[in-house]
TIMI-913594 format. One record per residue (C-alpha): residue in one letter; chain; x, z, y. Coordinates in nm, 2 decimals, decimal comma. Layout:
% TIMI-913594
+----+----+--------+--------+--------+
| aa | ch |      u |      w |      v |
+----+----+--------+--------+--------+
|  A |  A |      X |      Z |      Y |
...
+----+----+--------+--------+--------+
END
This chain:
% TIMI-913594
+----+----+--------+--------+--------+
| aa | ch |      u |      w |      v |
+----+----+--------+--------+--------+
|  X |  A |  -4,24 |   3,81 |   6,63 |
|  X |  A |  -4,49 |   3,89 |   6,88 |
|  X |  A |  -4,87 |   3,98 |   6,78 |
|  X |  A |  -4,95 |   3,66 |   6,99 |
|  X |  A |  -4,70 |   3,46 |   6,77 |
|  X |  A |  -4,84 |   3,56 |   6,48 |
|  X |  A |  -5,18 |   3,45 |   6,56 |
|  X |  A |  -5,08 |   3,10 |   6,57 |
|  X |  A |  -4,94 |   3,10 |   6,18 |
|  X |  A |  -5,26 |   2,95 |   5,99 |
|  X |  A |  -5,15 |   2,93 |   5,62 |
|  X |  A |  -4,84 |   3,07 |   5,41 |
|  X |  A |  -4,68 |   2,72 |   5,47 |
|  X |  A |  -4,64 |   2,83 |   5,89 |
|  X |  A |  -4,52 |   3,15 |   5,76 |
|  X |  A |  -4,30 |   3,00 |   5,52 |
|  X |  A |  -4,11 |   2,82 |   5,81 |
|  X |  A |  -4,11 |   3,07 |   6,07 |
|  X |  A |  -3,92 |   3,25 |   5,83 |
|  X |  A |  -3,66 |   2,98 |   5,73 |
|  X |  A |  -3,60 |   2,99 |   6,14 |
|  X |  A |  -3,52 |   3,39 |   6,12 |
|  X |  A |  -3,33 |   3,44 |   5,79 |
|  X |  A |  -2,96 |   3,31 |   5,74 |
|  X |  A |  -2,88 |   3,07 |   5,44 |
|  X |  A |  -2,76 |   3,25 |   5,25 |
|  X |  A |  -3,04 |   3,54 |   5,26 |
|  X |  A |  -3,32 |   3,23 |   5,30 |
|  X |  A |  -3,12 |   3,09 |   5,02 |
|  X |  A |  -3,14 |   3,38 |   4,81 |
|  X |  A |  -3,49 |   3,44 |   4,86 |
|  X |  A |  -3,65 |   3,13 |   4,79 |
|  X |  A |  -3,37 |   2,99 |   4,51 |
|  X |  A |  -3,42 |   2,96 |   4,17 |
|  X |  A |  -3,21 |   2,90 |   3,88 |
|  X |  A |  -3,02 |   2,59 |   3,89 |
|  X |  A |  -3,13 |   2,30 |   4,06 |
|  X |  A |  -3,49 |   2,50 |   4,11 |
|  X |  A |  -3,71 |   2,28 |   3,86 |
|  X |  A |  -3,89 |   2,56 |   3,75 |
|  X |  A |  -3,96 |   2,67 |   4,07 |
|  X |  A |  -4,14 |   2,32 |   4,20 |
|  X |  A |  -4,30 |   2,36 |   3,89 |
|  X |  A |  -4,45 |   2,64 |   3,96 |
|  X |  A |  -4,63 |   2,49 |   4,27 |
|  X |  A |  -4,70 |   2,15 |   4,12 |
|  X |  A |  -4,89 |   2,27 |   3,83 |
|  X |  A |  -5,19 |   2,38 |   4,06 |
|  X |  A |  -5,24 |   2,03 |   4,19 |
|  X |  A |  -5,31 |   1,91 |   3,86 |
|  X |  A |  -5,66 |   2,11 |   3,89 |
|  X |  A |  -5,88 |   2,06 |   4,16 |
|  X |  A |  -6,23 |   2,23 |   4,20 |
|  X |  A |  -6,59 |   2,15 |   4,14 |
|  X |  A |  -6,82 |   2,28 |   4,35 |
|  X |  A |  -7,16 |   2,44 |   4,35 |
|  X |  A |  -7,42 |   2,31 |   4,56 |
|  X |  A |  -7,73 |   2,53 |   4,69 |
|  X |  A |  -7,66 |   2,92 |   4,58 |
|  X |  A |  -7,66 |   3,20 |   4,79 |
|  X |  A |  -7,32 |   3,28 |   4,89 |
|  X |  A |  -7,45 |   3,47 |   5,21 |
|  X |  A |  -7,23 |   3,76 |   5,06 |
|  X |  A |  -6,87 |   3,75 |   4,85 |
|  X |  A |  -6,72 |   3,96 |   4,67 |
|  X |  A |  -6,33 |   3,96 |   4,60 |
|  X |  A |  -6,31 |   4,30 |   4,44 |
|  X |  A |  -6,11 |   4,34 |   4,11 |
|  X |  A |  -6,04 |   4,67 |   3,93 |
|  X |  A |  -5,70 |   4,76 |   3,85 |
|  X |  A |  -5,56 |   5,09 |   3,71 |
|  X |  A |  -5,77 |   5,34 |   3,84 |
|  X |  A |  -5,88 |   5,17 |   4,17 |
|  X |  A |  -6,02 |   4,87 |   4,26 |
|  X |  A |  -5,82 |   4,57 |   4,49 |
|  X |  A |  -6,04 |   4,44 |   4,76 |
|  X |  A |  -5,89 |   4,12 |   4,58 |
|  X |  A |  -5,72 |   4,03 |   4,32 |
|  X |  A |  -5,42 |   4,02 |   4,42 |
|  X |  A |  -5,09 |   4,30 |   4,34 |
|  X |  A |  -4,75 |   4,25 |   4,58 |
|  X |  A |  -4,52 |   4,14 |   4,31 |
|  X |  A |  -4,17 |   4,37 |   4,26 |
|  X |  A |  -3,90 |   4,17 |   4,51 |
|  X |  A |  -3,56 |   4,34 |   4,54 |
|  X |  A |  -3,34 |   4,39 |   4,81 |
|  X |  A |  -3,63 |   4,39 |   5,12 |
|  X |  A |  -3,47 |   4,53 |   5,34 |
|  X |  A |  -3,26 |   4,19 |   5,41 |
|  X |  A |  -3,54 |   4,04 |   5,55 |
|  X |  A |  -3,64 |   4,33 |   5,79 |
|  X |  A |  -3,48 |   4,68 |   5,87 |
|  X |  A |  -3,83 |   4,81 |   5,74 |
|  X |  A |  -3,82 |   4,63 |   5,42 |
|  X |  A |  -4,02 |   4,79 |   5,12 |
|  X |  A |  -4,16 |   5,03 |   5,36 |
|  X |  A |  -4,34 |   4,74 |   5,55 |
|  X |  A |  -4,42 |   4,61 |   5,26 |
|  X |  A |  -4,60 |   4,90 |   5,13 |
|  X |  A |  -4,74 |   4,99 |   5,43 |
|  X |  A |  -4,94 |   4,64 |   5,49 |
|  X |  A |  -5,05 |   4,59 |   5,15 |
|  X |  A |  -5,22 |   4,92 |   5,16 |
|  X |  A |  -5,39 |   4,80 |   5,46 |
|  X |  A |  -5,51 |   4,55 |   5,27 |
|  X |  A |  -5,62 |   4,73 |   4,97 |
|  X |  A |  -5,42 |   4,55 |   4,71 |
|  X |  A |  -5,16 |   4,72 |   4,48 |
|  X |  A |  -4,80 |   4,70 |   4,53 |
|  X |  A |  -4,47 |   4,66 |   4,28 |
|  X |  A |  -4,16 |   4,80 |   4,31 |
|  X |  A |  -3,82 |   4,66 |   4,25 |
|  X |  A |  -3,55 |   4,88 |   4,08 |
|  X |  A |  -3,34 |   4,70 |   4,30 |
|  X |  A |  -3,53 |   4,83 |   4,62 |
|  X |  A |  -3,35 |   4,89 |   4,94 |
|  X |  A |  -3,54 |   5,15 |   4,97 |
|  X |  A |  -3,61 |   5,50 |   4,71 |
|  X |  A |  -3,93 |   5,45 |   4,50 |
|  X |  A |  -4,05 |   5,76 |   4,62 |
|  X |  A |  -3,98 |   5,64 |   4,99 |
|  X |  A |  -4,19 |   5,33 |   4,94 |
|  X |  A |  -4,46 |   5,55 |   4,81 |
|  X |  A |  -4,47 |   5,78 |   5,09 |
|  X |  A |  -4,45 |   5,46 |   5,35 |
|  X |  A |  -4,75 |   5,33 |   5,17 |
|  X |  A |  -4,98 |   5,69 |   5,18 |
|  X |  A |  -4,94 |   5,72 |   5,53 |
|  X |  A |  -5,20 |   5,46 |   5,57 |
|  X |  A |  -5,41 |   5,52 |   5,26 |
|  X |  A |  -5,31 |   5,58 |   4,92 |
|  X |  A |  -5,25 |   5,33 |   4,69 |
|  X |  A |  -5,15 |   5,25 |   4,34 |
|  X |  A |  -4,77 |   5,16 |   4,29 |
|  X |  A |  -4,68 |   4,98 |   3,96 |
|  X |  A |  -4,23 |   5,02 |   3,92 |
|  X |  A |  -4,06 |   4,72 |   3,78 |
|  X |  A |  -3,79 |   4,84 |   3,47 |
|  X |  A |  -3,50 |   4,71 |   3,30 |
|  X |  A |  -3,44 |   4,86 |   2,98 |
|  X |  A |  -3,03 |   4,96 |   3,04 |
|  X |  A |  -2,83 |   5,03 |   2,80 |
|  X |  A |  -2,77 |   5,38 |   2,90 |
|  X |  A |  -3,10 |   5,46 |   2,82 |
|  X |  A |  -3,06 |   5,76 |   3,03 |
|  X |  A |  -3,06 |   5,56 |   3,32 |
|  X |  A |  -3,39 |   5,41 |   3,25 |
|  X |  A |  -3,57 |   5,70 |   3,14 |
|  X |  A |  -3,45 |   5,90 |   3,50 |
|  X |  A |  -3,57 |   5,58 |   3,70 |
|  X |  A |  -3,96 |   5,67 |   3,46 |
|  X |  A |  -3,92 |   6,00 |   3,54 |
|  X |  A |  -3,87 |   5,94 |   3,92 |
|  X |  A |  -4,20 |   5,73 |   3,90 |
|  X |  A |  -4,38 |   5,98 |   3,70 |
|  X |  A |  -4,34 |   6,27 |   3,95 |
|  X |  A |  -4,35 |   6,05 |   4,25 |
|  X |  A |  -4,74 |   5,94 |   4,17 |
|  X |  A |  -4,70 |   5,60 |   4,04 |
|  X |  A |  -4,95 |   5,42 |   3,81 |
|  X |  A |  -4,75 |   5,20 |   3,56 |
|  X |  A |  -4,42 |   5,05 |   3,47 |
|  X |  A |  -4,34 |   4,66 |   3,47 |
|  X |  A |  -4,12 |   4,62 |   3,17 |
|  X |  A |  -3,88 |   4,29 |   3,29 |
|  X |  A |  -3,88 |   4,11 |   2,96 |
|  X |  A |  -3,74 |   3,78 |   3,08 |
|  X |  A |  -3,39 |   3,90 |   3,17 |
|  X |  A |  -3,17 |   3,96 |   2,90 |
|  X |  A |  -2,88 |   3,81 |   3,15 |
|  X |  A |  -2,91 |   3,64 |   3,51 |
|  X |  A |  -3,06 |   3,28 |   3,53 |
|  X |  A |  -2,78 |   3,04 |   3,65 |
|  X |  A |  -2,85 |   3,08 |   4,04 |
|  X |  A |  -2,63 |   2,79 |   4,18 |
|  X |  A |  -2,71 |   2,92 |   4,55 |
|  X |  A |  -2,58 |   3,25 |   4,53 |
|  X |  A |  -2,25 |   3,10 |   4,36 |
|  X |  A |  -2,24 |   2,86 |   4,68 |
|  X |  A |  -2,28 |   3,09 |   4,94 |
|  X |  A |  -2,09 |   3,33 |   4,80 |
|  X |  A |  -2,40 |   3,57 |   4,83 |
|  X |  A |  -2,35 |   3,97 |   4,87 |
|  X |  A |  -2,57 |   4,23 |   4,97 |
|  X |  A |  -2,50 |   4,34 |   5,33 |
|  X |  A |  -2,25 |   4,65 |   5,34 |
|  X |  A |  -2,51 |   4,87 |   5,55 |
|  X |  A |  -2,72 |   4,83 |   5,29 |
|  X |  A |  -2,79 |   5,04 |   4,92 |
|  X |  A |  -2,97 |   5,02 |   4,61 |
|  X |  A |  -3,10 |   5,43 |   4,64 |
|  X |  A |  -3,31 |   5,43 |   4,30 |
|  X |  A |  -2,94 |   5,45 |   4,16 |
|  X |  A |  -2,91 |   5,76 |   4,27 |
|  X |  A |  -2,50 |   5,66 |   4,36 |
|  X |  A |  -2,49 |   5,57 |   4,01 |
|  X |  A |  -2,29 |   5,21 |   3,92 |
|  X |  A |  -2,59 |   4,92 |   3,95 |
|  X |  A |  -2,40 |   4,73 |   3,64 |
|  X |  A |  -2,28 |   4,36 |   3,65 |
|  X |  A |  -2,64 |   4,23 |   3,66 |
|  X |  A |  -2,62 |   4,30 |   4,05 |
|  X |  A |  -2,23 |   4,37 |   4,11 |
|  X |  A |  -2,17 |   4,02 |   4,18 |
|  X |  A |  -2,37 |   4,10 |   4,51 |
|  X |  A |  -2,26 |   4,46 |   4,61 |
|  X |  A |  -1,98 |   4,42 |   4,83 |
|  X |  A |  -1,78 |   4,78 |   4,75 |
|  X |  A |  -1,63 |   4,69 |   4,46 |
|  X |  A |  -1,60 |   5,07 |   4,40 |
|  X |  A |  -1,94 |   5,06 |   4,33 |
|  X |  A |  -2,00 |   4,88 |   4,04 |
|  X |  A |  -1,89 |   4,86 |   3,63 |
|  X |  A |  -1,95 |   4,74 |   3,33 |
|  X |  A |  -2,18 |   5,09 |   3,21 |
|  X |  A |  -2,35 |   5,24 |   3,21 |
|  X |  A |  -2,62 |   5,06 |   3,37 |
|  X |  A |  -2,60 |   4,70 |   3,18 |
|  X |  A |  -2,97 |   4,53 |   3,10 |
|  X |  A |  -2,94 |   4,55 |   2,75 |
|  X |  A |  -2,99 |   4,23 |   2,58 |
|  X |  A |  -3,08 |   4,34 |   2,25 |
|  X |  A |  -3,37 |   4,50 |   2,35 |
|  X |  A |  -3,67 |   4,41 |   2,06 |
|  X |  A |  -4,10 |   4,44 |   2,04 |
|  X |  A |  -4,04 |   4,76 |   1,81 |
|  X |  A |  -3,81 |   4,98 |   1,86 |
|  X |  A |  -3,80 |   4,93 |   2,23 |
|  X |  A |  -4,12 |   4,93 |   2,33 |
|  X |  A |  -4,23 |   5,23 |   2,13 |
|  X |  A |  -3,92 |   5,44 |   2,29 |
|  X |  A |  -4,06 |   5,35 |   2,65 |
|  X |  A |  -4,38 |   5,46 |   2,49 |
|  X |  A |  -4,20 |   5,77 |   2,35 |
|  X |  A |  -4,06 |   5,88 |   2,72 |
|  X |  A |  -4,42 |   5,78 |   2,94 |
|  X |  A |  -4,76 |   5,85 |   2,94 |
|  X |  A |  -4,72 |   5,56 |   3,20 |
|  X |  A |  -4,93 |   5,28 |   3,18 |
|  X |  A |  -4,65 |   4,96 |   2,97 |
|  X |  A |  -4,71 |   4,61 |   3,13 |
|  X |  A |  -4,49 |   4,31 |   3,02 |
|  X |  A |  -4,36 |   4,09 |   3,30 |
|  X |  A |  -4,26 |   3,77 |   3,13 |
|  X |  A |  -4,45 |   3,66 |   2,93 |
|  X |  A |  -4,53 |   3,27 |   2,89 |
|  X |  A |  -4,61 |   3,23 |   2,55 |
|  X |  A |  -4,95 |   3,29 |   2,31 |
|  X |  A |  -4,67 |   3,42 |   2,03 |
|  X |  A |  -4,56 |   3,71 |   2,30 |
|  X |  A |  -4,89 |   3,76 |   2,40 |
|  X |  A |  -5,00 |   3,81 |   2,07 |
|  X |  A |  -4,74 |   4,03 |   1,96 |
|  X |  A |  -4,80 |   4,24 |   2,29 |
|  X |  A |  -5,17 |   4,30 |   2,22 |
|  X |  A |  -5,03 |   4,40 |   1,87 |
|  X |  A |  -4,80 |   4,62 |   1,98 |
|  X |  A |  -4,81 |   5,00 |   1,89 |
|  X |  A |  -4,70 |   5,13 |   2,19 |
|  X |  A |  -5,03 |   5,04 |   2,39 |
|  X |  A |  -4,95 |   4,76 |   2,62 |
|  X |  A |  -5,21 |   4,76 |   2,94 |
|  X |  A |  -5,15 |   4,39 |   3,04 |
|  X |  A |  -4,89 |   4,10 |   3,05 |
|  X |  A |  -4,78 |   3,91 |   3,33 |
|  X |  A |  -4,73 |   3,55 |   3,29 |
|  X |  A |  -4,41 |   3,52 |   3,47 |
|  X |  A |  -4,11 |   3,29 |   3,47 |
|  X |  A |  -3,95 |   3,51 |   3,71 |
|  X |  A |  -4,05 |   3,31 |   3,99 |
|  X |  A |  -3,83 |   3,03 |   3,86 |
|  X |  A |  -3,52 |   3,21 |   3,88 |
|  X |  A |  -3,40 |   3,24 |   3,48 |
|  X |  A |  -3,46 |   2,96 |   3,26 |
|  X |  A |  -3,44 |   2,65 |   3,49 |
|  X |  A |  -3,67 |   2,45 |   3,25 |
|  X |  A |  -3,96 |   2,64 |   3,18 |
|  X |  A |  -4,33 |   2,57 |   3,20 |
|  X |  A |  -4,50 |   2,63 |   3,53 |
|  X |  A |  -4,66 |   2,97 |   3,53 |
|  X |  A |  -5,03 |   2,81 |   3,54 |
|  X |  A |  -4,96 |   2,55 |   3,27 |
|  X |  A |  -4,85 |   2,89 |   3,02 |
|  X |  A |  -5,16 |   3,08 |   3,15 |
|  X |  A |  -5,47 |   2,96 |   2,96 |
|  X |  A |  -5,22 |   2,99 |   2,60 |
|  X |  A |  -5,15 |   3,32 |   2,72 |
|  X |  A |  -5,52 |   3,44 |   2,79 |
|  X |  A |  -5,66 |   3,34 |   2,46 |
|  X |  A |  -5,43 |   3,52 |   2,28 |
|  X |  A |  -5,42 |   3,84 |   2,50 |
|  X |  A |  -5,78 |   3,79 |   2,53 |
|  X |  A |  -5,94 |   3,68 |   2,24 |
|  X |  A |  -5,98 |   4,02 |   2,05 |
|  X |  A |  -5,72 |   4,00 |   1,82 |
|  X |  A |  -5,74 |   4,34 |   1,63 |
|  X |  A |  -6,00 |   4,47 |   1,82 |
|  X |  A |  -5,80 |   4,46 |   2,13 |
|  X |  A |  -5,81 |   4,26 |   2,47 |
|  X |  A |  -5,57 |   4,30 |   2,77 |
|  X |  A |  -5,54 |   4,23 |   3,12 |
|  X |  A |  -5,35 |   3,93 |   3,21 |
|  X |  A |  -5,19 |   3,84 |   3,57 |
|  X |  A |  -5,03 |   3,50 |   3,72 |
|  X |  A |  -4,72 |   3,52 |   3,88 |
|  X |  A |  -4,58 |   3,24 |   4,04 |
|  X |  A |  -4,64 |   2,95 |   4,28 |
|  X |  A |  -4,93 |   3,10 |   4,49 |
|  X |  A |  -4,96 |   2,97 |   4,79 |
|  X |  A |  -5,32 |   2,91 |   4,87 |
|  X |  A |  -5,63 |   3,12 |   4,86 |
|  X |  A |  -5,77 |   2,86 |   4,62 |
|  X |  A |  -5,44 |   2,88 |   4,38 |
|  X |  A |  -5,60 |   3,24 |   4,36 |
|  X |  A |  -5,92 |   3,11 |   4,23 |
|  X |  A |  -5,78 |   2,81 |   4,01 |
|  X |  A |  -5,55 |   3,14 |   3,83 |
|  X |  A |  -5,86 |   3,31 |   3,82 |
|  X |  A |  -6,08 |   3,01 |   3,67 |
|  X |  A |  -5,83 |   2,96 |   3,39 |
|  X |  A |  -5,90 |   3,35 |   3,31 |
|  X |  A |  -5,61 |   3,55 |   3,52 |
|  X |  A |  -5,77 |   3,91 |   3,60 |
|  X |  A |  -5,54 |   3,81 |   3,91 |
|  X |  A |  -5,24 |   3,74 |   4,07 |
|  X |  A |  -4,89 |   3,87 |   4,20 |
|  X |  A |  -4,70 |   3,73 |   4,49 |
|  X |  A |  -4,34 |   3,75 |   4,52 |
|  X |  A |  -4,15 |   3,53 |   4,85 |
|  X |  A |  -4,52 |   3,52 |   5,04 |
|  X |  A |  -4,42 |   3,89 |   5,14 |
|  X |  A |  -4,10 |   3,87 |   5,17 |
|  X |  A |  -4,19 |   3,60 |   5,44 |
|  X |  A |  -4,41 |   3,79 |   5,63 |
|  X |  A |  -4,16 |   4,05 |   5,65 |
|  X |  A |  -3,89 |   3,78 |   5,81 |
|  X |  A |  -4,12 |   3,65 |   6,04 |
|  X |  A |  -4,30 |   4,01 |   6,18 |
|  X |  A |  -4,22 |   4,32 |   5,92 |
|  X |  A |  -4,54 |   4,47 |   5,86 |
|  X |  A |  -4,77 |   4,29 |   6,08 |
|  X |  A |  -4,63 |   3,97 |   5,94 |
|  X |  A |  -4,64 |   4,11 |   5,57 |
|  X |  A |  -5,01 |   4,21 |   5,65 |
|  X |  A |  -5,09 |   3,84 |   5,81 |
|  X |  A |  -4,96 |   3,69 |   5,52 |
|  X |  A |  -5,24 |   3,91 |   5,35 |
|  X |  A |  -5,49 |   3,84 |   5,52 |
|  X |  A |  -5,42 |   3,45 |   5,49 |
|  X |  A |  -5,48 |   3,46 |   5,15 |
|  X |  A |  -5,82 |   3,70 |   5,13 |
|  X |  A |  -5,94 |   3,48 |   5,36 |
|  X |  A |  -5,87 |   3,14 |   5,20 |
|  X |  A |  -5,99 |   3,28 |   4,85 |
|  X |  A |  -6,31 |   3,38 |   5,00 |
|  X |  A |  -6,37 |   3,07 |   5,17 |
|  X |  A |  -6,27 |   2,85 |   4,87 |
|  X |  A |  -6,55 |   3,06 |   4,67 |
|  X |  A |  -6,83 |   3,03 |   4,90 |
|  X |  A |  -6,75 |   2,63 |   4,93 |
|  X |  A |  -6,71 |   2,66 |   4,54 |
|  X |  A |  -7,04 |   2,84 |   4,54 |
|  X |  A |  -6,90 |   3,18 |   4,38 |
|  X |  A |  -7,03 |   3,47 |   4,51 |
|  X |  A |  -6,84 |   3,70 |   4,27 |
|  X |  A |  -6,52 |   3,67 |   4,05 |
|  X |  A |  -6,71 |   3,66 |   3,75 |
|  X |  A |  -6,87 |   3,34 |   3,85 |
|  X |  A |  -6,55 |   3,14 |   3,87 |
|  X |  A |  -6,50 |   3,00 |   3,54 |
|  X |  A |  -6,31 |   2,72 |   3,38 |
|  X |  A |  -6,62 |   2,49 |   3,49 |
|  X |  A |  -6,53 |   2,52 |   3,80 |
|  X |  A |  -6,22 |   2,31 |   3,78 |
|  X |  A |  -6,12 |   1,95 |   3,64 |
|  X |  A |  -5,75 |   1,89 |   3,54 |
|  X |  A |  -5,60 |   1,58 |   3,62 |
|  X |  A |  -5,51 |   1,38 |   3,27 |
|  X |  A |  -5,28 |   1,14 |   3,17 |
|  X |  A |  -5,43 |   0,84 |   3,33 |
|  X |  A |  -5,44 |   1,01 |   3,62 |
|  X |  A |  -5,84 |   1,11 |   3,61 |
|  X |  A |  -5,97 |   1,43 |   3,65 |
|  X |  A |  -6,16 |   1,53 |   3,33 |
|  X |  A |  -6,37 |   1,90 |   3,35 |
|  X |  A |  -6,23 |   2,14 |   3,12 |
+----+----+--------+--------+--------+
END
């Protein structure tokens, strides 16, 4: 799409439709899917219009600041590119795009094993333009061996911390794929294998049948808090987050945990496992109290993944204590609709809807949106403050 083009796309939603008019159904369908008959990803979306904002009248908000540390940089907001697989499906640039726009904009990026593109190469695409932290997204395998190789890649390659998926132990029920028969395109590979098999958690969509088996690379499903987590720990100096989290119990327990967990992300997987689950905001304020509330002497960093749309979903996640959130199809989007330019427009959106919404909420900082700033709709359908 033409820079002109792009001009005229005013919110995610425009984006969000341009790219249902480029992308085939059963890519579209793939991308924006979830498990079953996609409850938990309307859910998602719904639960922020059960909060609206309250606004502060007569403060200076002359000036705004969006910043928001993370690792050991700081976002211009707070906001990381969630781990998406398979890019490359939605532009010939793919991760690289992807990378490349959201170091433009100053927000950290995560990496899919199942990239279309090496981990190192997404790096590289990224540090051409400034450099940038890169957070890789892990399965714990079976074959160990496998995993550790895909740390060690990220290790020398520069990036920052692992994503430990926690909510996969096998594939949601994804109706759509089923239906439309869904494969990867030939021309395409998953590189971070290294020509190793991908295992049956992806062979149903690699079309060369020659390329796939039952091991060595199976997501083990038996994975546990103790003896898991501490042999991550054992192989990385890498910062451990855990994506999939939705619970206080887990968040507890991942505060607790020996091996030194840096942050959870509440994460239903974008609504593509367990078709029934909470909304990602509803789980978030359970989540931060427990991750939060100094249990043991410890605090950690909690993110929002899922649903964001809107500048001011940004600052409801933030209100409700998120140190920020991830985005997974907004990207993927932009890339359909323009590849980087429309990854980076898709950025841009959001920064700018976020700021506005805190200068109309009268925040000049992140630290002054708090859960006073919101009411929650109740069961007689008021809004009550929190």
């Amino acid at each position: 799409m033409a820079a002109s083009a792009l001009s005229d796309l005013l919110c995610i939603r425009d984006i969000e439709e341009a790219a249902r008019a480029k992308l085939n159904k059963s890519t579209l369908d793939y991308f924006n899917d979830g498990a079953e008959d996609g409850l938990a990803v309307a859910e998602n979306i719904s639960a922020f219009e059960r909060y609206k904002i309250r606004p502060r009248v007569l403060r200076d908000v002359s000036t705004v600041d969006t910043r928001q540390p993370l690792l050991d940089a700081t976002l211009s907001f707070p906001l990381v590119v969630a781990p998406s697989g398979m890019q490359c499906m939605a532009h010939h640039d793919g991760e690289k795009a992807t990378a490349r726009a959201a170091a433009r904009a100053g927000v950290a990026m995560g990496v899919s094993t199942y990239a279309t593109t090496s981990l190192e190469d997404i790096k590289s695409a990224g540090d051409e333009v400034r450099e940038n932290n890169y957070m890789l997204q892990l399965y714990i395998f079976k074959s160990r061996k496998t995993t550790e190789a895909l740390v060690r890649r990220a290790e020398r390659a520069g990036y920052k911390a692992v994503l430990l998926t926690c909510d996969t132990p096998r594939l949601g029920n994804r109706y759509s794929m089923a239906r439309n028969d869904f494969k990867m395109p030939a021309h395409l590979t998953l590189p971070n294998f290294e020509g190793q098999k991908v295992g049956p958690l992806m062979s149903n969509v690699v079309k060369n049948e020659g390329s796939t088996q039952k091991d060595p690379n199976v997501a083990d499903d038996a994975i546990t808090w103790h003896e898991s987590l501490l042999w991550l720990r054992s192989i990385t100096k890498l910062e451990i987050w855990l994506k999939g989290i939705t619970t206080a119990e887990d968040a507890e327990l991942a505060v607790q945990s020996p091996a030194g967990i840096s942050g959870i992300i509440v994460s239903n997987h974008g609504g593509r496992q367990l078709e029934s689950a909470m909304g990602t905001l509803d789980s978030l304020a359970e989540c931060v109290a427990a991750a939060k509330g100094g249990l043991g002497g410890r605090s950690i960093q909690v993110w929002l993944d899922g649903g964001i749309r809107k500048g001011s979903d940004i600052f409801k996640a933030v209100a409700l204590g998120a140190d920020g959130v991830m985005i997974g199809r907004v990207p993927l989007w932009g890339l359909a609709v323009g590849g980087e330019a429309g990854v980076s427009k898709a950025l841009d959106i959001l920064r700018a809807e976020l700021e506005h919404t805190m200068i109309l909420a009268g925040c000049r900082t992140l630290g002054d949106i708090t859960p006073a700033s919101l009411a929650r709709r109740t069961r007689d359908g008021f809004y009550a403050r929190l």
